[in-house]
Structures are given as structure tokens and as C-alpha cells.
C-alpha positions as CSV (number, residue, x, y, z in Angstrom):
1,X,0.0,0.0,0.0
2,X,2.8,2.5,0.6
3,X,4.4,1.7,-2.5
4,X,1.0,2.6,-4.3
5,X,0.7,5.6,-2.7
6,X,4.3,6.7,-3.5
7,X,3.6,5.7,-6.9
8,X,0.7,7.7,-6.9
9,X,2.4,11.0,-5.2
10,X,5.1,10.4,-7.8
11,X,2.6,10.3,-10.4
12,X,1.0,13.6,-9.1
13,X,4.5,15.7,-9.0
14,X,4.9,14.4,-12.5
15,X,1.9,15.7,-13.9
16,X,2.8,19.4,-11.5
17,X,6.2,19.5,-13.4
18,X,4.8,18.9,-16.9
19,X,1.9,21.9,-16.3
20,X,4.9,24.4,-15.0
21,X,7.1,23.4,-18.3
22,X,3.6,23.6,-20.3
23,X,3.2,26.7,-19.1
24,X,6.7,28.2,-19.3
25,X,7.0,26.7,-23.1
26,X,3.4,28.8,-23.6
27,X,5.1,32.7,-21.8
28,X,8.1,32.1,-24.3
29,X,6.1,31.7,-27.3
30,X,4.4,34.7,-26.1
31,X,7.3,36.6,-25.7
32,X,8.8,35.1,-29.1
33,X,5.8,36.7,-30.9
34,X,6.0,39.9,-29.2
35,X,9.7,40.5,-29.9
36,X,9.1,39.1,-33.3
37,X,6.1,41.5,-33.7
38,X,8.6,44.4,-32.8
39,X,10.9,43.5,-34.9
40,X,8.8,42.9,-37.7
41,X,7.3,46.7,-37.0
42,X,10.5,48.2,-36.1
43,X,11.0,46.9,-39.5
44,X,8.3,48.2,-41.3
45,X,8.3,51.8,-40.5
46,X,11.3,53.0,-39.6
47,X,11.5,56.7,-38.4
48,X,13.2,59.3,-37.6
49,X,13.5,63.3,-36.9
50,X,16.1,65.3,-37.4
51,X,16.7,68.7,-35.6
52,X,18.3,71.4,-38.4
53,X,19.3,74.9,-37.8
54,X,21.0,77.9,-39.4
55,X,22.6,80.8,-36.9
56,X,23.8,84.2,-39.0
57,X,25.2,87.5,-37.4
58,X,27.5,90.2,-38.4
59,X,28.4,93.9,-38.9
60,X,26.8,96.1,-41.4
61,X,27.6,99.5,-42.8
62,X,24.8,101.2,-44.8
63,X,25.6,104.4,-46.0
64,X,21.7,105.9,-46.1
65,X,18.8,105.1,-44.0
66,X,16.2,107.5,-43.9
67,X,19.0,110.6,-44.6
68,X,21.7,109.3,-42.0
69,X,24.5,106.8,-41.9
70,X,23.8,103.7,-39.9
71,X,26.4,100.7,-38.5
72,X,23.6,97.4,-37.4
73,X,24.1,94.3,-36.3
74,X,23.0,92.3,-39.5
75,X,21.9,89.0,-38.7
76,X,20.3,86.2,-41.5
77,X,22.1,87.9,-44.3
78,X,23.7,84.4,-45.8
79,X,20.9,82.5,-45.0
80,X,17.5,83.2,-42.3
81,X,18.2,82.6,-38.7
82,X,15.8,79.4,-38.4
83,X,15.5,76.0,-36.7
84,X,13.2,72.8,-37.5
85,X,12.3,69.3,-37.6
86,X,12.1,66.8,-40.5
87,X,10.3,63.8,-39.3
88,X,10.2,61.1,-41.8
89,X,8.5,57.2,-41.4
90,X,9.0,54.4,-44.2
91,X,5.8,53.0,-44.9
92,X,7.3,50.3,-46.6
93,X,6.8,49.7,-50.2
94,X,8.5,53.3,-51.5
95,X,6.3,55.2,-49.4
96,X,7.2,57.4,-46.5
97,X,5.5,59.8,-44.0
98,X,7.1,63.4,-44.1
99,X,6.2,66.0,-41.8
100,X,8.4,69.7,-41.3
101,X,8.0,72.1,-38.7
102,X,10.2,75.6,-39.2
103,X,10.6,78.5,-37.1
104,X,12.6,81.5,-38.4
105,X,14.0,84.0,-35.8
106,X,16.4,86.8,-35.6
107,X,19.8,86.0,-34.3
108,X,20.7,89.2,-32.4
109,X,17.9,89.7,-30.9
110,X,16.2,86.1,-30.2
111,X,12.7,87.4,-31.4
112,X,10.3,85.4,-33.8
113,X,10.4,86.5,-37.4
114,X,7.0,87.0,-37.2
115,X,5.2,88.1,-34.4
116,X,3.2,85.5,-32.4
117,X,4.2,82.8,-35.1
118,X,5.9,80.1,-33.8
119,X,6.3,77.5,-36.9
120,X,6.0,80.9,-39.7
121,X,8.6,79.4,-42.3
122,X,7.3,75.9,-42.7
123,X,4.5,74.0,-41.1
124,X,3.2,70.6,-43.1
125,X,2.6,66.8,-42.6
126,X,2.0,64.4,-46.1
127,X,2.9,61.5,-47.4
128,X,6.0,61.0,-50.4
129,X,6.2,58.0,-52.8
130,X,10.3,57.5,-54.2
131,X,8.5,57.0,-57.7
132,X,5.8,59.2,-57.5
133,X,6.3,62.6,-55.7
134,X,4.7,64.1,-52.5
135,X,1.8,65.3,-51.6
136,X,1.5,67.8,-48.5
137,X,-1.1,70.0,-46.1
138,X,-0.2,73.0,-43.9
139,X,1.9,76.3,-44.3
140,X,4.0,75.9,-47.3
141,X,6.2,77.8,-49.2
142,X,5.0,79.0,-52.8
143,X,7.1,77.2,-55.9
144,X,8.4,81.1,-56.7
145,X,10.9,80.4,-53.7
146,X,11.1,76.8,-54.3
147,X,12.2,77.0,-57.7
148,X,13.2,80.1,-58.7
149,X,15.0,81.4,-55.6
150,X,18.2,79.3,-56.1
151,X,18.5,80.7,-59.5
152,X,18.6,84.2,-57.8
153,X,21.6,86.7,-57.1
154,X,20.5,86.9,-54.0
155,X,20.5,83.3,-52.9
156,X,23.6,82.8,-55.2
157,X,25.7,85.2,-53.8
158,X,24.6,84.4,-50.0
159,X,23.3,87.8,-49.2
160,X,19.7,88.5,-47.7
161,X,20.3,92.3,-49.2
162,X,20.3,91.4,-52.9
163,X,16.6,89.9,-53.7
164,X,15.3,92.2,-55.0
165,X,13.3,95.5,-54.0
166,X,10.3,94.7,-51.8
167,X,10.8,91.0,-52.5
168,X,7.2,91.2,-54.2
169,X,7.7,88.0,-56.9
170,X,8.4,85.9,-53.0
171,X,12.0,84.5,-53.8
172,X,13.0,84.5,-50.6
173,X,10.5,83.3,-47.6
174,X,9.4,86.4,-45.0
175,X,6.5,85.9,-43.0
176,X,3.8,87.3,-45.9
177,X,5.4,84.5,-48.5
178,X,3.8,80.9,-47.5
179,X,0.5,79.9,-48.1
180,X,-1.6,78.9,-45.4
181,X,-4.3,76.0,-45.4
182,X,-2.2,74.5,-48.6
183,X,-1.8,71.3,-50.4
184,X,0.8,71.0,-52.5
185,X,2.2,68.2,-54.9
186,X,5.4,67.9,-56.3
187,X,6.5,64.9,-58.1
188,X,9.6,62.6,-58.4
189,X,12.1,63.1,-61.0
190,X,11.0,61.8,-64.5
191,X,14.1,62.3,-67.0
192,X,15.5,65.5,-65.1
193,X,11.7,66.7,-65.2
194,X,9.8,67.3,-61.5
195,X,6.8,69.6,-61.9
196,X,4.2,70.4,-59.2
197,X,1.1,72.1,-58.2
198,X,-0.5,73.7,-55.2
199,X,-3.9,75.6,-53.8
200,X,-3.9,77.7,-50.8
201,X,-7.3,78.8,-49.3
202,X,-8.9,81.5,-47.4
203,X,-10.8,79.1,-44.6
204,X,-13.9,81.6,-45.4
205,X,-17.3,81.2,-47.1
206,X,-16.1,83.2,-49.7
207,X,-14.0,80.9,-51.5
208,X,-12.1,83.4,-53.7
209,X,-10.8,85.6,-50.8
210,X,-7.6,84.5,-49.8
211,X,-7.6,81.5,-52.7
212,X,-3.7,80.7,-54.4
213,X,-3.3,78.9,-57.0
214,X,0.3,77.9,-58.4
215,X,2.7,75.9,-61.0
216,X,5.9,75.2,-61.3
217,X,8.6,73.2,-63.3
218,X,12.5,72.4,-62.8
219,X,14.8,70.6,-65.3
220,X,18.6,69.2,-64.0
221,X,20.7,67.6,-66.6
222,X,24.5,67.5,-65.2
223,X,25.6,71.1,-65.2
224,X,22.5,72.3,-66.4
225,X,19.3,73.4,-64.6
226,X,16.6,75.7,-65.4
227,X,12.8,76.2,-63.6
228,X,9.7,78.6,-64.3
229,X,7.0,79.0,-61.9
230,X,3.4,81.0,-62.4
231,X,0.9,81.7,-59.4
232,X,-2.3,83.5,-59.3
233,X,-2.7,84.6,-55.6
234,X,-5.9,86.4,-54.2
235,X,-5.8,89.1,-51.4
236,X,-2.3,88.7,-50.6
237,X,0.1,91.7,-49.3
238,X,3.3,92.0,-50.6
239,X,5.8,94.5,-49.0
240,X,5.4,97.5,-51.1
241,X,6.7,99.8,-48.6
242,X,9.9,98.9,-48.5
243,X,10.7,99.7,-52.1
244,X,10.4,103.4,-50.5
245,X,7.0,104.0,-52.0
246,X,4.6,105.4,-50.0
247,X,1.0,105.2,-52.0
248,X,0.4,102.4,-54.0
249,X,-3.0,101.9,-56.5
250,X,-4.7,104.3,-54.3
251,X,-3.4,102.5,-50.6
252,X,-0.9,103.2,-48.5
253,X,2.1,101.4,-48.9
254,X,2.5,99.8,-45.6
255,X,-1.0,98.5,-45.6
256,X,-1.4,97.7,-48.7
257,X,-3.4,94.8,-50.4
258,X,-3.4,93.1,-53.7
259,X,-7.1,91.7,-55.2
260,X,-4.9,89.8,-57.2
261,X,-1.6,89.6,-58.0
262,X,0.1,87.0,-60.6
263,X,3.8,85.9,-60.2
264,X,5.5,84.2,-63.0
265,X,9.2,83.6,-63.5
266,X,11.7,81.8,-65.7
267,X,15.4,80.9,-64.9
268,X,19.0,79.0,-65.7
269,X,21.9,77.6,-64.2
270,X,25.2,76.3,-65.9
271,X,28.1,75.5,-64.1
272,X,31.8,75.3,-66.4
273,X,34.3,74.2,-64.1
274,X,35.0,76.2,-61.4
275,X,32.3,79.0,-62.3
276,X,28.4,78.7,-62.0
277,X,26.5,81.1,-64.1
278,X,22.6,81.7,-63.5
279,X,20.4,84.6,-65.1
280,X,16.4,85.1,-63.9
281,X,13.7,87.1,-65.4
282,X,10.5,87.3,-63.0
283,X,7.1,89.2,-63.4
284,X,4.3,90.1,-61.1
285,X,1.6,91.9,-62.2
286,X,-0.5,93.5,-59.2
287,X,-4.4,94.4,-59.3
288,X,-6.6,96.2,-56.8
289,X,-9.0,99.4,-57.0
290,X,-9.3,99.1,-61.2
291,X,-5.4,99.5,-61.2
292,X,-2.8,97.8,-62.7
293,X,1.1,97.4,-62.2
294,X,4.1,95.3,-63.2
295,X,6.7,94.4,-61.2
296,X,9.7,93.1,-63.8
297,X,12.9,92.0,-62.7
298,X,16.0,91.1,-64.7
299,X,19.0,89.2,-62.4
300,X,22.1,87.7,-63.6
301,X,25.6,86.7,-61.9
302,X,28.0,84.1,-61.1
303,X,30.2,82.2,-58.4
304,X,33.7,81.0,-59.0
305,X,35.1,78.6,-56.4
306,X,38.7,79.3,-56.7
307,X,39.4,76.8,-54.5
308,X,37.2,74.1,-52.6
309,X,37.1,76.6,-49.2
310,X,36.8,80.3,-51.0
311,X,34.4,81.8,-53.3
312,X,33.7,84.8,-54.9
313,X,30.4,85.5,-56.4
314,X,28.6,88.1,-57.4
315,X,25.6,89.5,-60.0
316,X,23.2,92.3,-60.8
317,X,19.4,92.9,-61.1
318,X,17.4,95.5,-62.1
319,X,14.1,96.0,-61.5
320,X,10.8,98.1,-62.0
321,X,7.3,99.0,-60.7
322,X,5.1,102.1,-61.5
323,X,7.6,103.9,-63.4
324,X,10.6,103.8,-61.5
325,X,13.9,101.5,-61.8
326,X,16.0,100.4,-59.0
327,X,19.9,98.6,-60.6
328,X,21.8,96.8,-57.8
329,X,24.9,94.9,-58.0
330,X,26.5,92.6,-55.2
331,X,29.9,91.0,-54.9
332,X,31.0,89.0,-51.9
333,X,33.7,86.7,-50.5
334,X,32.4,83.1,-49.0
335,X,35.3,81.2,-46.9
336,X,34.7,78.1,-45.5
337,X,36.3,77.2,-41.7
338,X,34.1,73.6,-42.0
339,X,31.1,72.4,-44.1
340,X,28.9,74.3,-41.4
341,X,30.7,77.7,-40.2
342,X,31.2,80.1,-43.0
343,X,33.4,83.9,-42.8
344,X,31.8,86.2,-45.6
345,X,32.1,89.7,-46.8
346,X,30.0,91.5,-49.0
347,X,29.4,95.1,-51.0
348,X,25.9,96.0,-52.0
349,X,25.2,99.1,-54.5
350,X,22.4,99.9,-55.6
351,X,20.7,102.7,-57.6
352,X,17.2,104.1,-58.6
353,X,15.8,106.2,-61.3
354,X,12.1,107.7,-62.2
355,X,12.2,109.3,-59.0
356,X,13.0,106.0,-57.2
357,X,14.9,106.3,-53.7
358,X,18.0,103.0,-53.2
359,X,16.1,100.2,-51.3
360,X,17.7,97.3,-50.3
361,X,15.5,95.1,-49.2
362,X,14.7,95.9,-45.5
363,X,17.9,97.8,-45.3
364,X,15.5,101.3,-44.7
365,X,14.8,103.2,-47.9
366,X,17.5,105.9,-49.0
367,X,16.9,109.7,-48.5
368,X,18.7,109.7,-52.1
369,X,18.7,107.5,-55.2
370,X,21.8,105.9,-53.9
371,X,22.2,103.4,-51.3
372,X,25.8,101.2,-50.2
373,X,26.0,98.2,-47.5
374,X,29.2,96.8,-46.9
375,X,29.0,94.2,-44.0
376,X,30.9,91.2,-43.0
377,X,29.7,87.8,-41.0
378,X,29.6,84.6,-39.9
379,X,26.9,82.0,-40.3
380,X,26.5,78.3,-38.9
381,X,24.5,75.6,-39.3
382,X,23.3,72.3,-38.1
């Protein structure tokens, strides 16, 4: 009898053991398939953000300002004090989340470009195919500085002063440039070929007010590259006072609002060795009250890199609205400490006719037709 029942307890720890190793065989599949499921996830969308910047400061000399001489602390002169993120997920398959959030900001004074604006360069989340393009929603930047500003003199040449007067055909982003409550496409590259298209609205039952519309094409082939753009923007307010006029279509300058107002440009790039050369023609034709205006620019220049850490660039625009003419011309030096901290110079003339005062953009309009800036900087970025 007490063999049976030790047979019997032995059978019952037997069975106890079997249940525990059941069981522990059961938590590591679990935990197989859990890791396995991370893996497999972690494998199909992959994502990351990446934290970019650009820091520029300097001295500036500008020989007119309202009547008087004036030394400043220049800052975003090479390129706009900013920071932002670029988030970016693989889908899998090609396709990819993107999302970019940009703040621009002045450098010597820590203070938002715009006023009360905390993402005012670039706000948008969308969704980007390798073979097909990208599609996005939010605060965007127009294709006039997308594709026609790095065919410009100003961006060229690395100086904030040499866009042209007013910045009114947008080819370099201030806080009046960006559509809000945009999509925009652009697509992949097809033969050197991307084109694209995009619609900003108003958000109010009128669907007109505030409506953009815009177009744009670029073409790369080696050392060539050319783009044209064309938008048709209503309600929009371009900086008219800063060209030093006053009274504009029967507004005043500094308040002043277009009805409509179509941008349209054309441009080209060739780079022979050591020198790039790029010329730009843009047009802007502004509407409100029964009046009409032109605004015609005509910029060419170029950038030799005598050697890989020093360049010297240069170019000249002119440029016209309601009669008058404003000529600048721009030469600078670039020298590179490391691919992120740059040393420049630069030397800014500029000069208007048809009763036209020298404007540089936001440099303060001239009490004379003549305006000079010579400054000197450093920028960063990361």
C-alpha cells in the first residue's frame, strides 16, 4: 500500500512538473511573438527626426537710411536665422510619412520673425512616394521660392540684401510668403523633369478671398538646370513699402493689399568648371481698385570657387514697378572654416531712377537715389 501511494504521489509531481514546463513553453512563445512583432514593426516603419538649424550675425555699414549713416548688427544675411524638424517614417513599399516644422527668428535679438508665429517658415505633414512625388497639407512655401530662388543673385551670392526690391515675386521666404491651409504636390524626378502644383485657401465662405493657386517646373541635366513658376494669388500683401513708396494703386504702402496679383518667372543655371553662371527674369503683375502694375525683374551673376574653401560670387538685377527702376549689383567673399561655419564679406550698390529712392531690401529706404552696404559675417548651421 505504501508503495502505491508513492507511486501515486510520484505520479502527481509528475503531472505538477509537466503543467509548470507547459506553461513556461506557452510565456516564451508569447514573448517570441512579441519581440518578433517588434521586430517585424521596427521593420516596417522606420523613423526618424532630425533637428536642423541655421545661426547668422554680423556687422553692417549702410551708407543711407532715412537721410543718416547707420552701422547694425546684421543677422540672417547668408541665410534666415531658423530652426526645425524633419520627421520622416518608411511606410514600406516606397512610401514614407514626411512632416516639417520651421521657425525662423532673428539671431541678435532672439525674437520670432514673425510676431506671435511660432512655426511661420514651414509647417506641413504628407505622405512622399520614391516613384511618384509628395503630396502635403499645412503652411507651405510657394514654388516662386522653391524653384526660382536658387537661381537668384541673392541666394547665389549668399546675401539677404540682394533679392530684389520689396521681395514682391516671393523669392525669398518672410512671413507674408507661405500659403496657409495649402496642399501642394510635387512629383519625383522623371528624365531630369519634376513639376508640381499647389492651392492655398482662405478658410472663409467666400471661397475666392484668400484663394492661391500655383505651378511650377524644374529641369537638371548635369551642369544644367533651369525652372519657371506661375501663381495667381488672391488678397495677398506684398511688402510694397519697402521699395520706399509710399501710395500704391490708391493705398498706403504699408497696408497695402493686392485683389490679385500673378507671379511668374523663368530661370537657368550652368556650371563650367569652377564658375556657376545663373540669369532670372521674374514678373508680377498686381491688381486692386481698377489699377494695374508690373513688377519686372531682370538678375544675372555668377560664383567662382577658386578653391574648394573660397568663393567669390557676385551679379546684378534691375528691377521696375510704376515707373521707376532700381539697378543693384552685389559682390562677396564666401570662406569656409568647416562644411557648417562660413566667414563672408559682401558690397551692395544699388541705384534708382524715375524718382526711385536706393532700397535694399529691409535695409531702410535711402533719402537719395543711392544706397551702399558693406558688412561682413559669420553663419552656422546644423
Amino acid at each position: 500500500m505504501r508503495g502505491r501511494k508513492q507511486q501515486k504521489s510520484g505520479g502527481i509531481r509528475s503531472r505538477s512538473c509537466t503543467t509548470r514546463l507547459g506553461e513556461q513553453r506557452v510565456k516564451h512563445i508569447i514573448a517570441a511573438g512579441l519581440i518578433g512583432a517588434g521586430m517585424a514593426s521596427g521593420a516596417w516603419a522606420q523613423s526618424s527626426v532630425t533637428l536642423y538649424g541655421s545661426l547668422d550675425t554680423g556687422i553692417a555699414y549702410i551708407n543711407n537710411a532715412g537721410g543718416h549713416p547707420k552701422w547694425i548688427e546684421e543677422q540672417g544675411n547668408m541665410q534666415p536665422d531658423r530652426w526645425g524638424l524633419k520627421i520622416v517614417e518608411d511606410l514600406g513599399g516606397g512610401l514614407k510619412t514626411v512632416a516639417q516644422l520651421e521657425n525662423g527668428f532673428y539671431t541678435n535679438t532672439g525674437a520670432f520673425a514673425k510676431s506671435g508665429v511660432l512655426w511661420n517658415r514651414q509647417a506641413y505633414v504628407g505622405l512622399s512616394h520614391n516613384d511618384v512625388g509628395t503630396v502635403t497639407f499645412g503652411h507651405q512655401t510657394p514654388f516662386s521660392f522653391d524653384m526660382l530662388g536658387p537661381l537668384s543673385t541673392g541666394y547665389q551670392a549668399a546675401s539677404w540684401y540682394a533679392f530684389h526690391p520689396g521681395n514682391i515675386d516671393a523669392l525669398a521666404d518672410t512671413g507674408v510668403v507661405p500659403y496657409d491651409n495649402s496642399a501642394k504636390f510635387r512629383s519625383a524626378s522623371f528624365g531630369g523633369f519634376t513639376f508640381g502644383a499647389m492651392m492655398g485657401l482662405g478658410n472663409t465662405t467666400d471661397f475666392s478671398y484668400g484663394k492661391s493657386v500655383g505651378f511650377g517646373v524644374t529641369y537638371a541635366n548635369g551642369p544644367f538646370s533651369a525652372a519657371a513658376s506661375y501663381s495667381n494669388e488672391h488678397n495677398r500683401t506684398p511688402s510694397i513699402v519697402t521699395t520706399g513708396i509710399t501710395t500704391f494703386q490708391g493705398q498706403p504702402a504699408a497696408t497695402y493689399m493686392a485683389d490679385k496679383l500673378q507671379n511668374m518667372g523663368a530661370g537657368v543655371s550652368y556650371e563650367i568648371g569652377k564658375v556657376l553662371v545663373h540669369a532670372l527674369y521674374t514678373r508680377v503683375k498686381l491688381e486692386s481698385n481698377g489699377f494695374s502694375d508690373t513688377y519686372q525683374s531682370w538678375d544675372a551673376g555668377a560664383t567662382y570657387k577658386m578653391i574648394p574653401t573660397n568663393w567669390i560670387a557676385g551679379g546684378a538685377a534691375t528691377t521696375s514697378l510704376e515707373g521707376k527702376r532700381w539697378t543693384q549689383f552685389e559682390i562677396g567673399d564666401i570662406y569656409l572654416l568647416s562644411k557648417s561655419t562660413q566667414l563672408y564679406v559682401n558690397a551692395l550698390y544699388e541705384h534708382g531712377t524715375g524718382g526711385a529712392k536706393g532700397a535694399f531690401f529691409t535695409a531702410g529706404v535711402s533719402s537719395t537715389a543711392n544706397q551702399v552696404i558693406v558688412l561682413a559675417g559669420i553663419h552656422h548651421s546644423f
